[in-house]
C-alpha positions as CSV (number, residue, x, y, z in Angstrom):
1,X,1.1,-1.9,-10.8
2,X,-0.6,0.4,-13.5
3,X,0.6,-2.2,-16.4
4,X,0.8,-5.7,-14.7
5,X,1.8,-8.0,-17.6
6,X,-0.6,-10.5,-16.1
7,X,-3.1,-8.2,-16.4
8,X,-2.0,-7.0,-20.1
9,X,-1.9,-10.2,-21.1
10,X,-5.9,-10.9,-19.5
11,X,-6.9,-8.3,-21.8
12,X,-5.5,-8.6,-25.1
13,X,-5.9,-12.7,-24.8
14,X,-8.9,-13.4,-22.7
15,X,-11.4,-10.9,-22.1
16,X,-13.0,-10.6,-25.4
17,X,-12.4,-9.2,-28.8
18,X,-14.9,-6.1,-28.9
19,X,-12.8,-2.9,-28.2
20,X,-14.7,0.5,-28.1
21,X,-11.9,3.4,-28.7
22,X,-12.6,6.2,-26.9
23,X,-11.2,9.5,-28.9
24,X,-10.8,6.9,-32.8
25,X,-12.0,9.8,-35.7
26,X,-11.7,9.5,-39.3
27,X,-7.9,11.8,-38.4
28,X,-5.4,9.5,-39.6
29,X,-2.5,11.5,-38.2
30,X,-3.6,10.8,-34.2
31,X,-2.2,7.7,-32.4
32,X,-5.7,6.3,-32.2
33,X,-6.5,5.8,-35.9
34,X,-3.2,3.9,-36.2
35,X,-3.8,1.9,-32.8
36,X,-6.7,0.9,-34.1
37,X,-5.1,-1.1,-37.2
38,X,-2.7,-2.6,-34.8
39,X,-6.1,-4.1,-32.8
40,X,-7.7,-5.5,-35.8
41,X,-4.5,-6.8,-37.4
42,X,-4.4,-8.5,-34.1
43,X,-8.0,-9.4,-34.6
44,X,-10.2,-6.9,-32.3
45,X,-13.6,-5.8,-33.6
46,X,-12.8,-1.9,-33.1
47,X,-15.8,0.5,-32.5
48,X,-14.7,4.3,-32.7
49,X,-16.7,6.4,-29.8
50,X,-15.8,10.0,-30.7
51,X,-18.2,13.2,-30.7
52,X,-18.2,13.2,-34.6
53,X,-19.5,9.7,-34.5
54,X,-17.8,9.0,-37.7
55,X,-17.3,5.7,-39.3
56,X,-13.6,4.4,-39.0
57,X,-11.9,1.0,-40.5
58,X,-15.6,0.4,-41.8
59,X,-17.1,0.8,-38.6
60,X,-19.7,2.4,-37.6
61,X,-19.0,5.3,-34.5
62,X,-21.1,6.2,-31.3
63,X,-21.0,9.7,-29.7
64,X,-20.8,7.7,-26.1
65,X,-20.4,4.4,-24.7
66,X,-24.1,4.5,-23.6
67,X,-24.8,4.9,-27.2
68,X,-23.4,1.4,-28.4
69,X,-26.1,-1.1,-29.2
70,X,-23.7,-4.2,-28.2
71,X,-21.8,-5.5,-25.7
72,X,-18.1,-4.2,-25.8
73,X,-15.5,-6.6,-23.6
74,X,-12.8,-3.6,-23.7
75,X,-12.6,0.4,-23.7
76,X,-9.6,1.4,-24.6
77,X,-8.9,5.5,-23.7
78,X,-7.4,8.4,-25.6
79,X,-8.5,10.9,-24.1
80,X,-6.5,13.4,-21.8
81,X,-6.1,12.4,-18.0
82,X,-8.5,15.1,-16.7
83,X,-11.5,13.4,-18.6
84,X,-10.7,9.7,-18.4
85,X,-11.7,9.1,-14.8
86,X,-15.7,9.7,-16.4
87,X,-15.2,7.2,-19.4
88,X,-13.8,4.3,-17.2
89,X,-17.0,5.8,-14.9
90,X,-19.3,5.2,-18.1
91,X,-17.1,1.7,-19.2
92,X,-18.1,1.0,-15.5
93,X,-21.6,1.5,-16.2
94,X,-22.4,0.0,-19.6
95,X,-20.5,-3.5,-18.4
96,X,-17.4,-3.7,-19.6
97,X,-14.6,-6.2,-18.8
98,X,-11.4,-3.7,-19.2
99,X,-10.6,-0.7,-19.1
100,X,-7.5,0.3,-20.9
101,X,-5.6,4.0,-20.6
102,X,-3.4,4.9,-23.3
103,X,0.3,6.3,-23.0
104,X,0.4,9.8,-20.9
105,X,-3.4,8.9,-19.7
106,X,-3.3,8.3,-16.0
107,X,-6.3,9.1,-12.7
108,X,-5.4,6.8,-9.9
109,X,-8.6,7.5,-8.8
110,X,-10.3,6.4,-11.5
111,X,-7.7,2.8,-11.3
112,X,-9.2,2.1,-7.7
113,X,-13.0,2.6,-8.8
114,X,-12.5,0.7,-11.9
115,X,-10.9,-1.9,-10.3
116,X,-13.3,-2.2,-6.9
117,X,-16.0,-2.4,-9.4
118,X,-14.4,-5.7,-10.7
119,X,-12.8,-4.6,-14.2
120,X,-9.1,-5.1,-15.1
121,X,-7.5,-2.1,-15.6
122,X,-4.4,-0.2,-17.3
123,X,-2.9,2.9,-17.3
124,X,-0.4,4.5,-18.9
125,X,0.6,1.8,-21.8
126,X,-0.3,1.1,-25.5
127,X,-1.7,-2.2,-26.8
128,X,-0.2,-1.3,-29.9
129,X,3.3,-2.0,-28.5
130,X,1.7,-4.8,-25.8
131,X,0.0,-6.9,-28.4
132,X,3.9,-8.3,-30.3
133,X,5.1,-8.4,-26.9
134,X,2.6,-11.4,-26.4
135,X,4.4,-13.7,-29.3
């Protein structure tokens, strides 16, 4: 339910190429930094949100969603469980088409809202292993 191919296959082919990563630093030893290669290999436009604000793969980062100038199609999460529920909230808010929760990053709660409001959604899987899966 959480990781409907259908769905995963909406997201990484149709709805857009603009991907804000929630939790993306400069750190290249997290699963973020290298997640985000995979997306622009696969060619996403990858916009780090992370407190730092740094800029990563020659983007420039934003301390919030809120705080991005542009429209972003899809926000992909890595952040722990307990705070993901407010970032699909805030992906909610500034318009997004997708949201997308990393491995280990699940709030059903959080599903049902982001999906009543009209965004796809999914939990608990990796574009980074979705995206050859596609052919």
């Amino acid at each position: 339910m959480y990781g409907d191919p259908a769905v995963i296959r909406e997201i990484l082919t149709e709805l857009g190429d603009t991907w804000a990563v929630v939790g993306l630093s400069s750190n290249r030893a997290r699963a973020a930094y290298g997640v985000a290669e995979v997306l622009r290999r696969h060619g996403k436009r990858v916009i780090p949100v992370h407190p730092k604000a740094e800029t990563v793969h020659g983007e420039q980062g934003y301390r919030s969603l809120s705080d991005i100038p542009f429209e972003v199609d899809v926000v992909d999460v890595f952040v722990n469980s307990r705070l993901a529920g407010a970032v699909a909230d805030e992906a909610v808010a500034i318009g997004a088409k997708a949201v997308w929760f990393q491995l280990g990053v699940v709030d059903e709660a959080a599903y049902e809202r982001t999906r009543g409001a009209g965004l796809a959604m999914v939990m608990d899987r990796c574009p980074a292993i979705e995206l050859p899966r596609l052919g």
